[in-house]
C-alpha positions in Angstrom: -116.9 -53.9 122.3 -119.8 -51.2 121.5 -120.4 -51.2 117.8 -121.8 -48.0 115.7 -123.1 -48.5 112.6 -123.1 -45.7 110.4 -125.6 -45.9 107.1 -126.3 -43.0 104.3 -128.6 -45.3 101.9 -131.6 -47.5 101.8 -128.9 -50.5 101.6 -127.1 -49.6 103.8 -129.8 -49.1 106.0 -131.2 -52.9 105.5 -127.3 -53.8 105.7 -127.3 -52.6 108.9 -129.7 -54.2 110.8 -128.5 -57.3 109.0 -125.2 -57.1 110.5 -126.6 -55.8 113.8 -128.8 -58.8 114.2 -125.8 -61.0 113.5 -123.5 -58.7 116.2 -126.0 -59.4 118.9 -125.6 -63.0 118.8 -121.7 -62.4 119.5 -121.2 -61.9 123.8 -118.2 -60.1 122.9 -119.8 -57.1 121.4 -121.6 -55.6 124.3 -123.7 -53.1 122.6 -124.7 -52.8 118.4 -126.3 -49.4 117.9 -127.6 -48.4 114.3 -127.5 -44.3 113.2 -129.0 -43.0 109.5 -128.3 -40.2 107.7 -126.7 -37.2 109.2 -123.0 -38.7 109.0 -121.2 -35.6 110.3 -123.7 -35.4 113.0 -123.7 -38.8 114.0 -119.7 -39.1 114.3 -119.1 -36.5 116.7 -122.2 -38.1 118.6 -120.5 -41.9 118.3 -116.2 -41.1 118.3 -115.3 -41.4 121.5 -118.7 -43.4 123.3 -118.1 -46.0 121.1 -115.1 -49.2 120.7 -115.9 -49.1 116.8 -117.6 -47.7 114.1 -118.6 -49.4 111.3 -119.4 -47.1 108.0 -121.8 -48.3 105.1 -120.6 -45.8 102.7 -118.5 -44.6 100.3 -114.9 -44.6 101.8 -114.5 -40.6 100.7 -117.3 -39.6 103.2 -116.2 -42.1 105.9 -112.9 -40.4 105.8 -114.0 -36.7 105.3 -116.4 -37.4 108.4 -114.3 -38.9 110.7 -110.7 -36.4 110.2 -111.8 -33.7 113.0 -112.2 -36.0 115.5 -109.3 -38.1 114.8 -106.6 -37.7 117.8 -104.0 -40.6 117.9 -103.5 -44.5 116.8 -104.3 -45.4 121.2 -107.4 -43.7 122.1 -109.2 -43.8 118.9 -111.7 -46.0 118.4 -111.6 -48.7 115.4 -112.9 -47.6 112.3 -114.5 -49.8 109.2 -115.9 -48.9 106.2 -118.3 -51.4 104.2 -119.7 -50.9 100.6 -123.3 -50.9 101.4 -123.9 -54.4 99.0 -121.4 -55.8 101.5 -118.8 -57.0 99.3 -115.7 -55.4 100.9 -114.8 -54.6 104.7 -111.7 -51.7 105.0 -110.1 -51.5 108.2 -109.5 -47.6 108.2 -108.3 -46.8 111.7 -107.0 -47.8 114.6 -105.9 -51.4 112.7 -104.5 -53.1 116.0 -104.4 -51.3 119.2 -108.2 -50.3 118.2 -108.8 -53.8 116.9 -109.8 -52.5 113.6 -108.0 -55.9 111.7 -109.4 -58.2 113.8 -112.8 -56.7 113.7 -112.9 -56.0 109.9 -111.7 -60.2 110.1 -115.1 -60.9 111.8 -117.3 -58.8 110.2 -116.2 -60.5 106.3 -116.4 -63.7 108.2 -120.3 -62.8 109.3 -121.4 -61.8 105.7 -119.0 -63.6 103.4 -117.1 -60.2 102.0 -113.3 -59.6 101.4 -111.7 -58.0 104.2 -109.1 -55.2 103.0 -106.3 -54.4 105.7 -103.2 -52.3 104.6 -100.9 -52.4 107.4 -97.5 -53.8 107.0 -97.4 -56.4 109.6 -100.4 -58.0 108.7 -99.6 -58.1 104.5 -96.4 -59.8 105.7 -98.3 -62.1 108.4 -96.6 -60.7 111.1 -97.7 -60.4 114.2 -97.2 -56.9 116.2 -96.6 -55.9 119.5 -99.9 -53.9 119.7 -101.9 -56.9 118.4 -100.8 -58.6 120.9 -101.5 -56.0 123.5 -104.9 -55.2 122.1 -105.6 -59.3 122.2 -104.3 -59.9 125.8 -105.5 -56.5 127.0 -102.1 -54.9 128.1 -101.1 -51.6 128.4 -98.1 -50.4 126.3 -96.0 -48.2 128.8 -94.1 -46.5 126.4 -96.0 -45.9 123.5 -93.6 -44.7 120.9 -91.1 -47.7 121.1 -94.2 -49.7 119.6 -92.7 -48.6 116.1 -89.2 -50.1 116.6 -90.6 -53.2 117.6 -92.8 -53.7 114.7 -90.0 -52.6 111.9 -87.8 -55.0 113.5 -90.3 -57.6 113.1 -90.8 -56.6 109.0 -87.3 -56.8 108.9 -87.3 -60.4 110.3 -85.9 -59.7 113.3 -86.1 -61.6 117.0 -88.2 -59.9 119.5 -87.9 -61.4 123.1 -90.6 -61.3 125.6 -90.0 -62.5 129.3 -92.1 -62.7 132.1 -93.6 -65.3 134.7 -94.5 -68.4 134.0 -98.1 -68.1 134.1 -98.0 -65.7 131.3 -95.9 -67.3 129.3 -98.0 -70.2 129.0 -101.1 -67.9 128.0 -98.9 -66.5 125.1 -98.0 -69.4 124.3 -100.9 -71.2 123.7 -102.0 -67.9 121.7 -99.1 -68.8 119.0 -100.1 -72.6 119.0 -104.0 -71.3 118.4 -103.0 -69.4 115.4 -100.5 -72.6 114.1 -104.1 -75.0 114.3 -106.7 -72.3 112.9 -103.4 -72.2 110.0 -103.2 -75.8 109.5 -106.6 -76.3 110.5 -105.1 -80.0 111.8 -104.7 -80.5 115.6 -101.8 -83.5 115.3 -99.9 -80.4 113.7 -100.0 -78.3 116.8 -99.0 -82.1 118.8 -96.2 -82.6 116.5 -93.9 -79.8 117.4 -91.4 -81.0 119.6 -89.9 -77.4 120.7 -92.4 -74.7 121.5 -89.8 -72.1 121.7 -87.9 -72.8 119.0 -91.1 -72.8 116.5 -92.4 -70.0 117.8 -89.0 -68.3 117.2 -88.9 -69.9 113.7 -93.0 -69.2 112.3 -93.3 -65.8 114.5 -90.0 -64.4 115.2 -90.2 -64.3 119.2 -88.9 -65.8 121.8 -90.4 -66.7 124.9 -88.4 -66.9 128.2 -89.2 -67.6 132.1 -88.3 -64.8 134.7 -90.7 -65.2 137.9 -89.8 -62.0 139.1 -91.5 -60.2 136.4 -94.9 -61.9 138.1 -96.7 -58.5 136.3 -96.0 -57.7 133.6 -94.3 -58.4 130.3 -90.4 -56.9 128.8 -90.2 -57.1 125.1 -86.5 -56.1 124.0 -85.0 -56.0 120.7 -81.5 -55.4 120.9 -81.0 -52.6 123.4 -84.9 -51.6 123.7 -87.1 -52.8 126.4 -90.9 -52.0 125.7 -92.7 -52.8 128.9 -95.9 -54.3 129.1 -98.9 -54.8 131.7 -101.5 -57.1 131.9 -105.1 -54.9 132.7 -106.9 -56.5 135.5 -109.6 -59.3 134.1 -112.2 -60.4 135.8 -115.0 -63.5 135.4 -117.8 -62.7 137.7 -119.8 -65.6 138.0 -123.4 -66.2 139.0 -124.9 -69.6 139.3 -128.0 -71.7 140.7 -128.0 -73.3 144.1 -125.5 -76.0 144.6 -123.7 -76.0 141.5 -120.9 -78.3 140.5 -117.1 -77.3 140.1 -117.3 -78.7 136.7 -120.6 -76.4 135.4 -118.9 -73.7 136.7 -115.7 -74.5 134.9 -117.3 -75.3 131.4 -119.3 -71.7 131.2 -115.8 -70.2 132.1 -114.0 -72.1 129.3 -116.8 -71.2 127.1 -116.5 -67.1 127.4 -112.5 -67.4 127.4 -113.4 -69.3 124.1 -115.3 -67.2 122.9 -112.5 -63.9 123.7 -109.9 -66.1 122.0 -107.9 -66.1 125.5 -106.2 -68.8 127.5 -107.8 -69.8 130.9 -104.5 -68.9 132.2 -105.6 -65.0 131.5 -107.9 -64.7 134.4 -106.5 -63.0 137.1 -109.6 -63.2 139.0 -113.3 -64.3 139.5 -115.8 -62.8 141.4 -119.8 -63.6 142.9 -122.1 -61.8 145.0 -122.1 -61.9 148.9 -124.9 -64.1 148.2 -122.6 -67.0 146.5 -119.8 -66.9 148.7 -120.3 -70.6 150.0 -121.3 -71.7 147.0 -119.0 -74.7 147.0 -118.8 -75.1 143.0 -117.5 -71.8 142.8 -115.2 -72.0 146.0 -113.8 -75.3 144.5 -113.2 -73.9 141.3 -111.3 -71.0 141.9 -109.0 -73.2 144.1 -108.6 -75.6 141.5 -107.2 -72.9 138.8 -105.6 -70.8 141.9 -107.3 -67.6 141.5 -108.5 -65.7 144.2 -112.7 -65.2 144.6 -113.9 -61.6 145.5 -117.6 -61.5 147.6 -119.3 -58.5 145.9 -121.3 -56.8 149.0 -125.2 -56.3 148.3 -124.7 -52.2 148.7 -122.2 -52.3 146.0 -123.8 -54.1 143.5 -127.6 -51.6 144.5 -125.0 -48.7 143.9 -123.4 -50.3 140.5 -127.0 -50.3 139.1 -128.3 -46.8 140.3 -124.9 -45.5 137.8 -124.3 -44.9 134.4 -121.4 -47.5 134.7 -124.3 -50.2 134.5 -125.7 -48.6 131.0 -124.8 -51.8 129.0 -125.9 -54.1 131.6 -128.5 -56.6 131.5 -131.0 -56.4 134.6 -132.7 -59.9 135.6 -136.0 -59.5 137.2 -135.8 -63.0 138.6 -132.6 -62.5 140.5 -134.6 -58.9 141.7 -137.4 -60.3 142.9 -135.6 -63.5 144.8 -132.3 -61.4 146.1 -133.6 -57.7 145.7 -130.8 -56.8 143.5 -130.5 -56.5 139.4 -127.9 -59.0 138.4 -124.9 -60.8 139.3 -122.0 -61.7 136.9 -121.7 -58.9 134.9 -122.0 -56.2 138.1 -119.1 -58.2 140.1 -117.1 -58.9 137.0 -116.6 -54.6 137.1 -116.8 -53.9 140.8 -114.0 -56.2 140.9 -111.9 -54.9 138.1 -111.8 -51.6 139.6 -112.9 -48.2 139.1 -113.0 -47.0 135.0 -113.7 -50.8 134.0 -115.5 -52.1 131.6 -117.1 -55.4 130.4 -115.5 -57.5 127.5 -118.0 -60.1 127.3 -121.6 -59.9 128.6 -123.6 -62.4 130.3 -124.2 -65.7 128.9 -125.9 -68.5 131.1 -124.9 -72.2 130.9 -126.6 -75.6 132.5 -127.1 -73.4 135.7 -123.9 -71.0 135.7 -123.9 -67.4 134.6 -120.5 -65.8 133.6 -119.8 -62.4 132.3 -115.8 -60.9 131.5 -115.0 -57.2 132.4 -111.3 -55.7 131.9 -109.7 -53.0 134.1 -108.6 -49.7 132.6 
């Protein structure tokens, strides 16, 4: 995510660069910008650049600034505002598909405040369809069915979702991840003896196998399907000569980790032409059966001569021994496709670096 951070005061101000400093220590949050003053100004400049803004102000000007640009609940951006002594964290806008709870969640976690979120499911701790897209990066096909899915679900109804096995298991393990952060008690999570049937009891859905829907996901409630499709993600991977299968699968684990998403998620991983017999990487996308994409040199020299590459980290080491800027987080969005983006920047680990990109 790219993070604005909107101040109007001299705490605010010092708040801000607080929770900047703290932001650029998370891989998830590509970019943490900081804008003073000029709040008007500075939200036109930041609305639609920008995965969230983040307020320090009165929640009156936060809302009188932001109402022009406003245009609907799936294109516009998250929106928090913060008391500028950092006691309280209001998600505004944009609570799920944005990822305005979930951020709001981190951001009291980083500086000990009370996070405030007002939508329905969440009071009720229920868990919506559009969280679930927003987590596992889907895209909703039919928007406006997302409403009769999440009533149903206040009303404590059964929502099924079928699809493949593969992603099955991913959502799966999602609903056992929030059962052990819950019960903070992992012989919990070992105790249940039917998945399904707790799922179906703590969450109200249902999970079922069809391997012909090998692409995407059908929610139905009664009559109503709501389909769903995975976006393209993407682990591009760069590493040090003759690196082992198992380096290479620790640094993965540890960015899935730190996205909250299953293994199972990746649909890809990709290196640069000049890793392609790395063994370690060969071996490891045999192992978990994805298929490896060889970035070309010319590809990655034209990724970096665009604006695409804006929130990209350039390594002079790797230019001066391969002539090129980088290598995981250029090959993570070449192979996601055109209008990608990246979801977790570089990190390097014992010899392996690993960057996450999404497809549109």
């Amino acid at each position: 995510m790219r993070v604005a951070i909107l101040s109007v005061s001299n705490n605010g101000k010092l708040l801000s660069k607080k929770l900047k400093s703290l932001l650029d220590n998370d891989p998830t949050v590509i970019k943490t910008d900081i804008f003073h003053k000029n709040v008007k100004e500075n939200i036109n400049l930041v609305f639609k650049e920008y995965d969230v803004i983040i307020g320090i102000m009165a929640l009156g000007i936060l809302v009188r600034s932001i109402c022009k640009n406003i245009a609907n609940k799936h294109s516009d951006p998250a929106v928090l505002a913060l008391d500028d002594k950092g006691n309280h964290v209001i998600s505004l806008l944009s609570g799920h598909i944005g990822g305005a709870n979930s951020f709001t969640k981190k951001i009291a976690k980083l500086l000990s405040s009370k996070s405030v979120i007002t939508t329905a499911t969440d009071i009720h701790d229920k868990i919506s369809i559009d969280t679930l897209a927003n987590h596992f990066h889907w895209n909703i096909i039919d928007k406006k069915k997302v409403l009769v899915f999440n009533k149903a679900l206040l009303e404590d109804a059964i929502i099924h979702l079928k699809s493949s096995s593969y992603l099955i298991k991913y959502i799966e393990n999602f609903f056992l991840k929030i059962t052990l952060e819950i019960n903070n008690d992992k012989k919990h999570c070992y105790s249940i003896n039917n998945i399904n049937n707790y799922i179906k009891n703590n969450y109200n859905y249902i999970l079922s196998i069809d391997e012909t829907l090998n692409n995407k996901i059908i929610a139905k409630f009664q009559n109503i399907e709501l389909e769903l499709k995975p976006k393209r993600l993407v682990v591009g991977i760069g590493s040090r000569k003759n690196i082992s299968e198992i380096e290479v699968l620790l640094a993965i684990d540890q960015a899935m980790e730190n996205l909250g998403i299953s293994l199972n998620r990746v649909d890809r991983i990709a290196t640069a032409y000049i890793k392609k017999n790395e063994t370690g990487i060969i071996k490891i996308c045999e192992t978990l059966e994805k298929p490896l994409i060889i970035v070309d040199k010319e590809e990655i020299e034209d990724f970096y001569q665009s604006d695409i590459s804006k929130d990209c980290e350039k390594s002079s080491f790797v230019k001066e021994r391969f002539g090129i800027d980088g290598v995981s987080e250029a090959c993570a969005i070449i192979a996601a496709g055109e209008g990608s983006k990246l979801i977790h920047r570089k990190i390097a680990i014992n010899g392996v670096t690993v960057a996450v990109a999404i497809s549109r």
